[in-house]
C-alpha positions as CSV (number, residue, x, y, z in Angstrom):
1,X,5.1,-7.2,39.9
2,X,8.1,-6.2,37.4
3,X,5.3,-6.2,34.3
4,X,2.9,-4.0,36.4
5,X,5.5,-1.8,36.7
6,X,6.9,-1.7,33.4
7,X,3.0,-1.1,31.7
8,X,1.9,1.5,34.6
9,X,5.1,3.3,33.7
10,X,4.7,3.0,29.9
11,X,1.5,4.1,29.9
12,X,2.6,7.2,32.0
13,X,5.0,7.8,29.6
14,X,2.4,8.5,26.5
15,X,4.3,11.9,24.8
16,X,2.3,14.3,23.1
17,X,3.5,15.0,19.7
18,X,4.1,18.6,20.7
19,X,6.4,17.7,23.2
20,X,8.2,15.5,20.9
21,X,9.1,17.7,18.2
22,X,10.2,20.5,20.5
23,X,12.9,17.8,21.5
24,X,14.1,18.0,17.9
25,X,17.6,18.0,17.1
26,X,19.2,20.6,14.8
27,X,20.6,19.2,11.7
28,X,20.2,16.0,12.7
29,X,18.7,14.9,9.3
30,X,21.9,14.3,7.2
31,X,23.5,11.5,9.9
32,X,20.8,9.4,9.8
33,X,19.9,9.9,5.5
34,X,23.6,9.1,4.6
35,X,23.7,5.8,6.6
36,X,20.1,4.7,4.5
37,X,21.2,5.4,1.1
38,X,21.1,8.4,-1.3
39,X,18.4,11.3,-1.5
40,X,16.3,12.9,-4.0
41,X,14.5,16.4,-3.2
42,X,12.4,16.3,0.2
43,X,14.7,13.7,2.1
44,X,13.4,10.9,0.9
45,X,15.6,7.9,1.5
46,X,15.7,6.0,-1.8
47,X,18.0,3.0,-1.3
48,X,16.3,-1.3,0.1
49,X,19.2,-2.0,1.3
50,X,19.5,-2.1,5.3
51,X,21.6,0.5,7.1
52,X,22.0,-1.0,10.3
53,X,25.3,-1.8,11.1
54,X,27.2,-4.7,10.1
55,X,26.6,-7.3,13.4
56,X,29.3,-7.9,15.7
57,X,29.8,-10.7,18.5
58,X,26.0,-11.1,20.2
59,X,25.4,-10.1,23.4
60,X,23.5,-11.8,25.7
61,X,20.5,-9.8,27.8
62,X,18.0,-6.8,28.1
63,X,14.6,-6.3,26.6
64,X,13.8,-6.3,23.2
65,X,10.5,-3.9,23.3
66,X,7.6,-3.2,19.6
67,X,3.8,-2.3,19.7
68,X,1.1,-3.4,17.9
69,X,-2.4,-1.4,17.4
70,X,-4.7,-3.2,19.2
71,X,-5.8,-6.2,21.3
72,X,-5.1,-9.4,19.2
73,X,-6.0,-12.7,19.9
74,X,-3.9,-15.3,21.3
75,X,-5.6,-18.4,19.9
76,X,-3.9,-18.1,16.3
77,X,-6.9,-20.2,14.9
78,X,-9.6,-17.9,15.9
79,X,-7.6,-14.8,14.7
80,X,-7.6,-12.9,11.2
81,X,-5.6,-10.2,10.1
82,X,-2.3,-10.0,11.9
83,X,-4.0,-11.5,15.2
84,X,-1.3,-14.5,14.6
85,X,1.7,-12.2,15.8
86,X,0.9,-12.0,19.4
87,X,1.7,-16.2,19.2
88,X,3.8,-16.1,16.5
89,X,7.1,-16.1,18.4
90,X,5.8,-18.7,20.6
91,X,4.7,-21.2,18.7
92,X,7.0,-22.7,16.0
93,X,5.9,-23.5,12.3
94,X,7.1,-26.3,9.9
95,X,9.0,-23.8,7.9
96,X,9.6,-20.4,8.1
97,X,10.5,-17.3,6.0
98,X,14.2,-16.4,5.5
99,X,15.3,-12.6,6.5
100,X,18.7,-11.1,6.4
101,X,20.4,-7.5,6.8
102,X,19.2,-6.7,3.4
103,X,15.2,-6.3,3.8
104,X,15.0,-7.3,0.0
105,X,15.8,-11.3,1.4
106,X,12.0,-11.0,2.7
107,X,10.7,-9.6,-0.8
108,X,12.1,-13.4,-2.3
109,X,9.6,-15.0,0.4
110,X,12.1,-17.9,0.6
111,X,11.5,-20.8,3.0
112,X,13.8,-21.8,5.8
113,X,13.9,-25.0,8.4
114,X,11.5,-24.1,11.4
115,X,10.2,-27.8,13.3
116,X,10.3,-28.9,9.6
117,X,14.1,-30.8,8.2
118,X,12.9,-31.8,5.0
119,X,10.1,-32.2,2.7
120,X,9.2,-34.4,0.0
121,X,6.8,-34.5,-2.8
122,X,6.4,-36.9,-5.9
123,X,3.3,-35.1,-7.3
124,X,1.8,-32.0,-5.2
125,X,-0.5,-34.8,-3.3
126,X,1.5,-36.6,-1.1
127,X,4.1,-34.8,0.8
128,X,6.6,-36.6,3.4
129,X,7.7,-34.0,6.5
130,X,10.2,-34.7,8.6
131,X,10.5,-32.6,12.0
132,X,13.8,-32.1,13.8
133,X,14.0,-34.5,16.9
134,X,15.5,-31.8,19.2
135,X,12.9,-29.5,19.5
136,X,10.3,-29.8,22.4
137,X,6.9,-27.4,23.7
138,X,7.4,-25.0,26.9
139,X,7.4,-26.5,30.1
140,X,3.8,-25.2,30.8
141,X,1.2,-27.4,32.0
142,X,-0.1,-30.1,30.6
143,X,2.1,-30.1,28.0
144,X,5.0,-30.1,30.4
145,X,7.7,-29.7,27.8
146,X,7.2,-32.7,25.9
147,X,8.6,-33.6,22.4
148,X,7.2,-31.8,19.7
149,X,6.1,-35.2,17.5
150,X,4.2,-35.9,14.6
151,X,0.8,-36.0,16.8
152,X,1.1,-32.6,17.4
153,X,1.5,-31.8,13.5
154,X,-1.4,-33.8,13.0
155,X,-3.3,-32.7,16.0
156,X,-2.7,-28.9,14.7
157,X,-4.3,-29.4,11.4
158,X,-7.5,-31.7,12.7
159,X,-8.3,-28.7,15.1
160,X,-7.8,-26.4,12.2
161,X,-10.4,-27.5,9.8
162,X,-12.8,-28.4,12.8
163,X,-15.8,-26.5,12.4
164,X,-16.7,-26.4,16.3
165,X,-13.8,-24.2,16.1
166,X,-14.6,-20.7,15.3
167,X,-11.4,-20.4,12.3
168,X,-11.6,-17.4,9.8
169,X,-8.9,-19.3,7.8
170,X,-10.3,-22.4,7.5
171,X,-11.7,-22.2,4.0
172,X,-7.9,-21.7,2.8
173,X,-6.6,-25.5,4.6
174,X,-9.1,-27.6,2.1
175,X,-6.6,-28.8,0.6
176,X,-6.1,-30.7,4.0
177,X,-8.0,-33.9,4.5
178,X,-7.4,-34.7,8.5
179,X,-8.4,-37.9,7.7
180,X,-5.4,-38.1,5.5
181,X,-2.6,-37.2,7.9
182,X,-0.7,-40.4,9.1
183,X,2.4,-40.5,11.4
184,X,4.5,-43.2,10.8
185,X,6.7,-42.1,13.4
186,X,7.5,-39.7,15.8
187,X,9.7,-37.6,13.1
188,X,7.6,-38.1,10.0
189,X,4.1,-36.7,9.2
190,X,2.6,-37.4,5.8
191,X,-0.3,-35.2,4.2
192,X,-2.3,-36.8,1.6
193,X,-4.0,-33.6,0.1
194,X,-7.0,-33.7,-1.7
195,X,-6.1,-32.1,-5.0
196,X,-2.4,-31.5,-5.9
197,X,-1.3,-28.2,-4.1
198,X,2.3,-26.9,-5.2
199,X,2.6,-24.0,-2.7
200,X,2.1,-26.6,0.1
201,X,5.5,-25.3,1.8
202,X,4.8,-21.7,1.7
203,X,1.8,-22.7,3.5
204,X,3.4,-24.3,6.2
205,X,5.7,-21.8,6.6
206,X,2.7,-19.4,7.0
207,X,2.3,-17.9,10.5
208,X,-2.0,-17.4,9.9
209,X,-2.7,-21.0,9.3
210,X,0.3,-22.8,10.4
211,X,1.4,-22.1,14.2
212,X,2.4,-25.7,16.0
213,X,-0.1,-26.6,18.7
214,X,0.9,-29.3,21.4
215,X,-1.9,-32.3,21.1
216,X,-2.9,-31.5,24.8
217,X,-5.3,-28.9,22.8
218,X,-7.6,-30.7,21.6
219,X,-8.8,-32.7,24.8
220,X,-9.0,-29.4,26.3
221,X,-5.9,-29.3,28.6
222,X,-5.7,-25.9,28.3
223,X,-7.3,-22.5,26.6
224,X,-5.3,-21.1,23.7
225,X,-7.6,-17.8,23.8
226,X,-6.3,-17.7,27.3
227,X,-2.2,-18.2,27.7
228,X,0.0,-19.7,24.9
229,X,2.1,-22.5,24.7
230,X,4.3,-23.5,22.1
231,X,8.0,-24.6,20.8
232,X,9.2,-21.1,19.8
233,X,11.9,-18.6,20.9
234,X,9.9,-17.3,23.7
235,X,7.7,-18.3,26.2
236,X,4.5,-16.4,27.2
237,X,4.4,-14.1,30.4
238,X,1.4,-12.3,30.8
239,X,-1.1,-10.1,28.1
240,X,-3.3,-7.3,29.8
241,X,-5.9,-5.9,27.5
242,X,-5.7,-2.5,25.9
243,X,-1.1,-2.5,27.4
244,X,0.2,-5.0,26.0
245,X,1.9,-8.7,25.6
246,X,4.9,-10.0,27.5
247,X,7.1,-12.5,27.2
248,X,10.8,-14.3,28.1
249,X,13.5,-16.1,26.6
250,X,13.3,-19.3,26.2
251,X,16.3,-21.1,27.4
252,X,15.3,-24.4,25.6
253,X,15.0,-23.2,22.2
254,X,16.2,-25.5,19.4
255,X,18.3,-22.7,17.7
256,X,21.0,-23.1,20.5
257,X,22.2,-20.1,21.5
258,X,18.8,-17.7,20.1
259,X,16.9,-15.5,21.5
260,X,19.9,-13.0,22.6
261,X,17.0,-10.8,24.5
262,X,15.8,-11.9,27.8
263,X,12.6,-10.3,27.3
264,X,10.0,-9.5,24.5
265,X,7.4,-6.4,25.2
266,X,4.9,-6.1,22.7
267,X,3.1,-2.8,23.8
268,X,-0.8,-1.6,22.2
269,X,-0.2,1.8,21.1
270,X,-3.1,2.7,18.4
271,X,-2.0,6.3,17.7
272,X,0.3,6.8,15.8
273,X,1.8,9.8,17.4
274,X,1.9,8.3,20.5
275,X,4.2,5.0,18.6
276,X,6.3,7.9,17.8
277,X,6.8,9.6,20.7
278,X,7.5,6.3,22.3
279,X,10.3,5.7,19.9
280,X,11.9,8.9,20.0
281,X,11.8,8.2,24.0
282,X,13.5,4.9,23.8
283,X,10.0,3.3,24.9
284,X,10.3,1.4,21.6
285,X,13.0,-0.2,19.8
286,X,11.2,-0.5,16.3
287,X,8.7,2.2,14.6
288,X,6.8,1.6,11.2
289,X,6.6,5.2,9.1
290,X,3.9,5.0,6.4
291,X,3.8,8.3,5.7
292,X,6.5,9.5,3.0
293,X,5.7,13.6,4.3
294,X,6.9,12.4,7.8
295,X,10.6,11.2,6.6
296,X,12.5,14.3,7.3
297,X,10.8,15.4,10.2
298,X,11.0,11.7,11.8
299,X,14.8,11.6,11.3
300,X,15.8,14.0,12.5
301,X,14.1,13.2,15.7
302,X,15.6,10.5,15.5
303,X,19.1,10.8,14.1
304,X,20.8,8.5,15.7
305,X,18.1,5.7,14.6
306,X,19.3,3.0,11.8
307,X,16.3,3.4,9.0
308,X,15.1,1.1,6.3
309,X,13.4,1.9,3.0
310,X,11.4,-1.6,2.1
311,X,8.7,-2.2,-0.3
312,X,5.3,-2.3,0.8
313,X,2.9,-1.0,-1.8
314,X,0.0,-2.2,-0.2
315,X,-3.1,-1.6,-2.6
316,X,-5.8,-0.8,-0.6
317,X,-9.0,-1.7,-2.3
318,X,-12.2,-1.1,-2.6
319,X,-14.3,-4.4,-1.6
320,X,-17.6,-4.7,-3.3
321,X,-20.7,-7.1,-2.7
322,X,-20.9,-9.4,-5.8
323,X,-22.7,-12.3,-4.0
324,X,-25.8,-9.8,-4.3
325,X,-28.0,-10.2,-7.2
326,X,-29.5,-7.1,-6.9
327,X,-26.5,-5.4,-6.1
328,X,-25.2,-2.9,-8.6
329,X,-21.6,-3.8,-8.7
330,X,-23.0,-6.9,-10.5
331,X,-22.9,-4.5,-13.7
332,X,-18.9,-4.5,-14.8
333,X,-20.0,-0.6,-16.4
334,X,-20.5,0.2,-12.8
335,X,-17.2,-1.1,-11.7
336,X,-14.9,0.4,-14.2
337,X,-16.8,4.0,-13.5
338,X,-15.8,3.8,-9.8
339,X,-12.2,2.8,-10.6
340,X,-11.9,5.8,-13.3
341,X,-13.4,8.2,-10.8
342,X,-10.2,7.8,-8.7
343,X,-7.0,10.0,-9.4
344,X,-4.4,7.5,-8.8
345,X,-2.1,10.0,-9.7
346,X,-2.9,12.7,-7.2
347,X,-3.3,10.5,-4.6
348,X,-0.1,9.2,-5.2
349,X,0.9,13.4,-5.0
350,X,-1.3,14.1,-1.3
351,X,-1.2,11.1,0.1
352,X,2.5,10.0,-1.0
353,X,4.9,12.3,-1.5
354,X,5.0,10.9,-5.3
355,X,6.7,7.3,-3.3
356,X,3.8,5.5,-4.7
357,X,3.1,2.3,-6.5
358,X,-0.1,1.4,-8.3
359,X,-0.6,-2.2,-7.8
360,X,-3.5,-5.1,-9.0
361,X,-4.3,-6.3,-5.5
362,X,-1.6,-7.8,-4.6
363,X,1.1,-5.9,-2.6
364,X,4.5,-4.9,-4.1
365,X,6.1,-7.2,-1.4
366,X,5.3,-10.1,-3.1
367,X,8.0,-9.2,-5.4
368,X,7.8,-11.0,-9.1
369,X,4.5,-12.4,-8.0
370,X,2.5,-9.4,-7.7
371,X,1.5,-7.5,-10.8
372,X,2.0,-3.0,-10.9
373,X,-0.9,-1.1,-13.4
374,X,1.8,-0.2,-15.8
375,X,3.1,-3.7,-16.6
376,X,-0.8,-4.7,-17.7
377,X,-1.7,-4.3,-21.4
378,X,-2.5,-1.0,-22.6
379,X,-6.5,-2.2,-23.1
380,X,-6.4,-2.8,-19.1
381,X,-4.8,0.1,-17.9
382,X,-7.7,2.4,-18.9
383,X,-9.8,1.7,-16.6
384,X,-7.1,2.3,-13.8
385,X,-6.9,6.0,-15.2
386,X,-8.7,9.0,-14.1
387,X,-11.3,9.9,-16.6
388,X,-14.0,11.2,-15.1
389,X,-15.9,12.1,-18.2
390,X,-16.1,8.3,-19.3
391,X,-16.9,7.4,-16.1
392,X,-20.3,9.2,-16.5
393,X,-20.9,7.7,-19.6
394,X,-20.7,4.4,-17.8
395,X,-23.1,5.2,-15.4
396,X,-25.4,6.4,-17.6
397,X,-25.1,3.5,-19.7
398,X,-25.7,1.3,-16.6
399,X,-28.5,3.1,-15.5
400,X,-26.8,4.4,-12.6
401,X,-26.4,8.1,-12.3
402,X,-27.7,8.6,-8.8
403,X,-26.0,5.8,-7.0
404,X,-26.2,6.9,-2.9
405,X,-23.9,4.3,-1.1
406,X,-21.7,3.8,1.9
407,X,-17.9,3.8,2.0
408,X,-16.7,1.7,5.0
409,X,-13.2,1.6,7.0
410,X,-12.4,-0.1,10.1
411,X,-10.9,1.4,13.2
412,X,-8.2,1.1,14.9
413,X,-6.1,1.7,11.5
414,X,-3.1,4.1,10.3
415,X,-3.9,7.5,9.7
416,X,-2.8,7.3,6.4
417,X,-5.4,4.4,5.4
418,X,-7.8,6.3,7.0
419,X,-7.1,9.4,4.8
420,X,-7.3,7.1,1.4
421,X,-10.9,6.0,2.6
422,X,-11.4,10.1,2.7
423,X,-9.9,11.1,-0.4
424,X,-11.5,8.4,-2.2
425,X,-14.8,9.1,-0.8
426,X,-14.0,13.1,-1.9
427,X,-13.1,11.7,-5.4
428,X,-16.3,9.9,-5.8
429,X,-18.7,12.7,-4.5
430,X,-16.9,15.4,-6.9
431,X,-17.2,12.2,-9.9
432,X,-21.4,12.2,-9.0
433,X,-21.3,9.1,-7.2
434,X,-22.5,10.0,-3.6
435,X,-20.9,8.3,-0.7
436,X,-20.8,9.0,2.5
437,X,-18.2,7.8,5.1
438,X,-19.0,4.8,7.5
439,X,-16.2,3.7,10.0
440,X,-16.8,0.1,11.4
441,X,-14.8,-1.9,14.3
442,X,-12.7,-4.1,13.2
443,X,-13.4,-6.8,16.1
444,X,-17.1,-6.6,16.3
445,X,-17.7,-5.3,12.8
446,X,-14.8,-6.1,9.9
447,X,-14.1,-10.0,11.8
448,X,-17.5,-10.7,13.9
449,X,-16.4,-14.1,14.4
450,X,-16.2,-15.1,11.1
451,X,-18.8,-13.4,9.9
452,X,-18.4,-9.9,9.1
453,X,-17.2,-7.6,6.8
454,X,-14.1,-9.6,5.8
455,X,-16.0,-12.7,4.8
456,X,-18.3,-10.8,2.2
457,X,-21.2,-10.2,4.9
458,X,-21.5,-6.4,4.2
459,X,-24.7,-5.1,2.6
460,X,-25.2,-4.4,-1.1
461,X,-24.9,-0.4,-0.6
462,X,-21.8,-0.3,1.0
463,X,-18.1,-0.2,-0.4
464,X,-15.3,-1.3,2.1
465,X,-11.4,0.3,2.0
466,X,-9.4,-2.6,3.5
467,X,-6.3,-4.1,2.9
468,X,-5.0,-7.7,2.6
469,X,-3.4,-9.4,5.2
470,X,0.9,-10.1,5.4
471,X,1.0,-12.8,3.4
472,X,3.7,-15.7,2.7
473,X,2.6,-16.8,-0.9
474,X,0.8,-15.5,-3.9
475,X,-2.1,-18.0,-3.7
476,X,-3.3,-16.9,-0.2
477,X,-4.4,-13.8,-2.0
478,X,-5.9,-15.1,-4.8
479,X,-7.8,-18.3,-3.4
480,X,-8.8,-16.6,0.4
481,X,-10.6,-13.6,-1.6
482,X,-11.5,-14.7,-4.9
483,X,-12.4,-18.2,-5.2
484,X,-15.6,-19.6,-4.8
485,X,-15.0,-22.0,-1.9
486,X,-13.3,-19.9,0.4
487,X,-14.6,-18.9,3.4
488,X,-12.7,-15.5,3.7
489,X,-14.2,-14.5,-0.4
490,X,-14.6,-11.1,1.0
491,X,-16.9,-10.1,-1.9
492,X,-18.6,-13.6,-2.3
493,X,-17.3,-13.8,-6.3
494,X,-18.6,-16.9,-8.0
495,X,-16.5,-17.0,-11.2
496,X,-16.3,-20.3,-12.2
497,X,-13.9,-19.3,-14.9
498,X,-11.7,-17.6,-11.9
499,X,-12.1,-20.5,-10.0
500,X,-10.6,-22.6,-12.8
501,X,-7.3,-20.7,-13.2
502,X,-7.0,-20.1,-9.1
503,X,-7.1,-24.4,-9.1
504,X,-4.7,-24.7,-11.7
505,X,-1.7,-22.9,-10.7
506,X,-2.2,-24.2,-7.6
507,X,-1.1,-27.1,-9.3
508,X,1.9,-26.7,-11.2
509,X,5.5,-27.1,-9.6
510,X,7.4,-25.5,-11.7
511,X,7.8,-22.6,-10.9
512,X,7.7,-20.4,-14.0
513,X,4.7,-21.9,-15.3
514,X,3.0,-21.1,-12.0
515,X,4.7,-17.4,-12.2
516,X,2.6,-17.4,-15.6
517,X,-0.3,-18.8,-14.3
518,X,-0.6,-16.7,-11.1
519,X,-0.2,-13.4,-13.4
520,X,-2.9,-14.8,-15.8
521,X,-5.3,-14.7,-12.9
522,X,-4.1,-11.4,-11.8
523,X,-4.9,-9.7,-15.0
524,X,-8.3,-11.5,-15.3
525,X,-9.5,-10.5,-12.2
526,X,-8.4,-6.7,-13.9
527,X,-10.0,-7.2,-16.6
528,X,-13.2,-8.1,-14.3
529,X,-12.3,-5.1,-12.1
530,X,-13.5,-8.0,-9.1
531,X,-11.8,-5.0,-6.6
532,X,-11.0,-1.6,-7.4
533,X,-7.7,-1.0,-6.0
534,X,-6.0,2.4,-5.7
535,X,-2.6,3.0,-4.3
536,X,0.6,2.0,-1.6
537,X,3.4,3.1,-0.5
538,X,7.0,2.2,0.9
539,X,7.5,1.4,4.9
540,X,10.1,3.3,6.8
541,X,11.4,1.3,9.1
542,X,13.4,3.0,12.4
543,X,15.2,0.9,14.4
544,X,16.9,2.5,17.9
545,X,20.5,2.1,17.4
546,X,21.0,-0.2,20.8
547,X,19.3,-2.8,18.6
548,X,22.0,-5.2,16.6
549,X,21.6,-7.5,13.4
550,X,18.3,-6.6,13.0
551,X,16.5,-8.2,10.4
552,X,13.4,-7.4,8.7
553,X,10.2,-9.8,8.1
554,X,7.5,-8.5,6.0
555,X,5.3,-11.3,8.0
556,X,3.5,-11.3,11.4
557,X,6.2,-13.5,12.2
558,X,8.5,-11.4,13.2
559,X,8.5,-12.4,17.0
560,X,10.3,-15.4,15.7
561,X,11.7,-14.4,12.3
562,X,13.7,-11.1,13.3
563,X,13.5,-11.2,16.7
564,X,15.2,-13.2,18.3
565,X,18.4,-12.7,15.6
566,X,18.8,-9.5,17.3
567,X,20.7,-8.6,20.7
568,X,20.6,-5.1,22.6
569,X,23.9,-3.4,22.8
570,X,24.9,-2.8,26.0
């Protein structure tokens, strides 16, 4: 009855952006700027560092309350995208990412204990876990609240890489052999991989492929698409489609003492207007601002919120359908003319606010992993540079001059992804190269149960604006869209040469040579132009100042990575 009422009067409480901004107050702007660092012209907060006070003594209580865009999944198996945070603070992982005050801790991507105490490795093969004895599942039937053991480590990873089960990530767990998973007791679980994988940490600390399942799932105790159950800081209360997810504290939790919140609301709130106006309401504790023009005016709005400035950068790409013979894009003339028929630069200007970075695929927030346009050799950074007059003269060359194709983007999605897709699409019309726009759903469309747009099953004459999922290592990005065996290859590349450099830095432990390696692969995939990326920005993130010692997570962890750190000031 309490949820009813809490969703019935949320959903009453949907602010129109009018109405919001007449609520403005006066000045406000300077309070909430000073505590976030210092300012260049326009407002913009420039500083990483976290302005949120410095915590205090935790209090116990209240309701701890976010939104995400639309209906996820609860199975985190069956899920793509960012599907995995609805379960993500309910089910506990091996390892997981470490946060702090400072949101540049995330940018590190450094590994913490979760279930996992230890790990061991002679040679990238064979790796030794060992889980902490004190942590135990919900008491939920049939699991009941039982140990979490190796069986259930083992028992996640078997139903992982079953094909009866319907997982989008299962092309990226072949290094896993189920067959290979022994438990020689109830605290140890040994993988024997089946080529040497040196990453094999971050990806158990990764909340898409690594979310701790009770055995009882595979005999079919209970329905994972239907209700949750898990080890994790909170225990699932109820989902309602199209509202949102809630959930309670878990009393049990092996972090004694955590989660400070009683209660975890996790409303759906696609427009982003409407996420405003429930933050500047109090509705929401936590907003995400991707829009650098919207800083001043969303401060002072808010002047009392606590506001980060973290790196984001996300690239957003241009997919195209290589696993086509027929397809033009096969033609590398044709794929260097798109890319230099975009204006980085003025997008960067209208879309941006001049906060832009121009990244190679991989987002900024994978810190010293991920590779910006001006750091690539001078013979590589032409083709990221607007020069439409060369551009022609590749077409030509290519025999293309009167390409008429289809520019795709999924819905729900920002507004400010959607207006890339647009300005890109205006960029290529005014370059010759006629596109017309084409939005797709993401469920039925973009996912299609494993086989839709983001597995590379989009047709020849269409171009796709997407970004990359939140991910906890560099190798996710490169192996799940770019190597030949993976089942998420969005644009079905068969490089054997690519394929050859992904496998061997996913071999090499130290870390340096694997820096190297990771870059190498980076630029070659450039140098191929396998995606045309364009441009990113920063995230603002507001926080309502009730909320303490928050700590941001760049993952769709943060249920259980930032969450429950935080308490509600009374």
């Amino acid at each position: 009855m309490t949820n009813n009422v809490f969703w019935t009067r949320l959903r009453r409480k949907q602010l129109n952006r009018r109405a919001v901004l007449a609520g403005t107050v006066a000045g406000g702007a300077s309070m909430a700027l000073a505590a976030c660092g210092s300012q260049k012209p326009g407002g913009q907060a420039t500083s990483g560092a976290s302005s949120a006070a410095a915590p205090g003594t935790p209090q116990r209580g209240g309701t701890v309350n976010f939104y995400v865009t639309r209906n996820y999944r609860l199975d985190p198996q069956q899920g793509s995208g960012v599907d995995q945070t609805t379960s993500s603070g309910v089910m506990s992982r091996i390892f997981r990412l470490k946060t702090g005050l400072d949101p540049k801790v995330a940018d590190d991507h450094e590994i913490e204990p979760d279930l996992g105490i230890s790990s061991e490795s002679p040679d990238a093969v064979t790796w030794t876990i060992k889980i902490r004895p004190d942590a135990k599942f919900h008491n939920v039937a049939p699991v009941n609240g039982h140990a979490v053991e190796a069986e259930d480590i083992k028992a996640t990873f078997t139903r992982a890489l079953d094909p009866a089960v319907p997982n989008p990530n299962r092309g990226t767990l072949k290094m896993i052999n189920p067959a290979q998973i022994t438990t020689p007791d109830k605290t140890t679980v040994v993988f024997k991989l089946n080529f040497p994988y040196s990453p094999f940490r971050k990806l158990l600390a990764s909340a898409a492929y690594s979310q701790i399942f009770a055995r009882e799932v595979l005999t079919g105790g209970y329905d994972p698409l239907k209700t949750i159950i898990g080890s994790g800081p909170w225990l699932f209360d109820s989902s309602a489609p199209d509202i949102g997810y809630t959930y309670k504290r878990n009393p049990d939790w092996f972090e004694k003492g955590m989660p400070y919140a009683d209660n975890l609301r996790i409303a759906i709130i696609p427009d982003n207007s409407q996420q405003l106006a429930q933050f500047t309401s109090g509705a929401i504790d936590h907003y995400l601002l991707t829009d650098p023009f919207q800083v001043d005016q969303v401060t002072r709005q808010n002047p009392k919120a606590n506001v980060l400035k973290v790196e984001m950068a996300l690239p957003t790409p241009l997919y195209i359908q290589l696993g086509d013979p027929t397809s033009v894009f096969q033609d590398i003339r044709v794929r260097r003319a798109f890319s230099m028929a975009i204006d980085r630069d003025a997008m960067s200007k209208a879309l941006f606010n001049s906060q832009a970075k121009q990244m190679v695929f991989m987002p900024s927030y994978m810190g010293k992993w991920a590779l910006e346009v001006k750091d690539m050799p001078a013979d590589l950074q032409q083709y990221y540079k607007f020069n439409p007059a060369e551009s022609k003269k590749l077409l030509e060359a290519a025999g293309q001059t009167n390409l008429q194709l289809k520019l795709a983007y999924y819905t729900p999605t920002e507004p400010v992804r959607q207006k890339i897709a647009e300005t890109v699409n205006n960029m290529l019309n005014t370059a010759g190269i006629k596109t017309t726009i084409v939005v797709i759903d993401f469920e039925k469309d973009y996912i299609d149960a494993g086989k839709g747009y983001r597995q590379g099953y989009f047709p020849k004459d269409t171009v796709v604006s997407a970004n990359a999922p939140v991910y906890s290592d560099a190798d996710e990005y490169l192996f799940s869209y770019f190597h030949s065996t993976s089942t998420t290859n969005q644009e079905m590349i068969k490089d054997p040469e690519l394929d050859k450099m992904i496998d061997h830095e996913r071999t090499l432990v130290n870390e340096d040579d694997r820096l190297k390696a990771v870059k190498d692969a980076t630029r070659y995939i450039s140098e191929k132009m396998y995606t045309i990326s364009t441009v990113g920005s920063y995230q603002w993130v507001y926080v309502n100042s009730r909320i303490q010692n928050f700590q941001y997570s760049q993952s769709i962890a943060q249920p259980e990575e930032t969450y429950p750190k935080l308490w509600v000031k009374a």
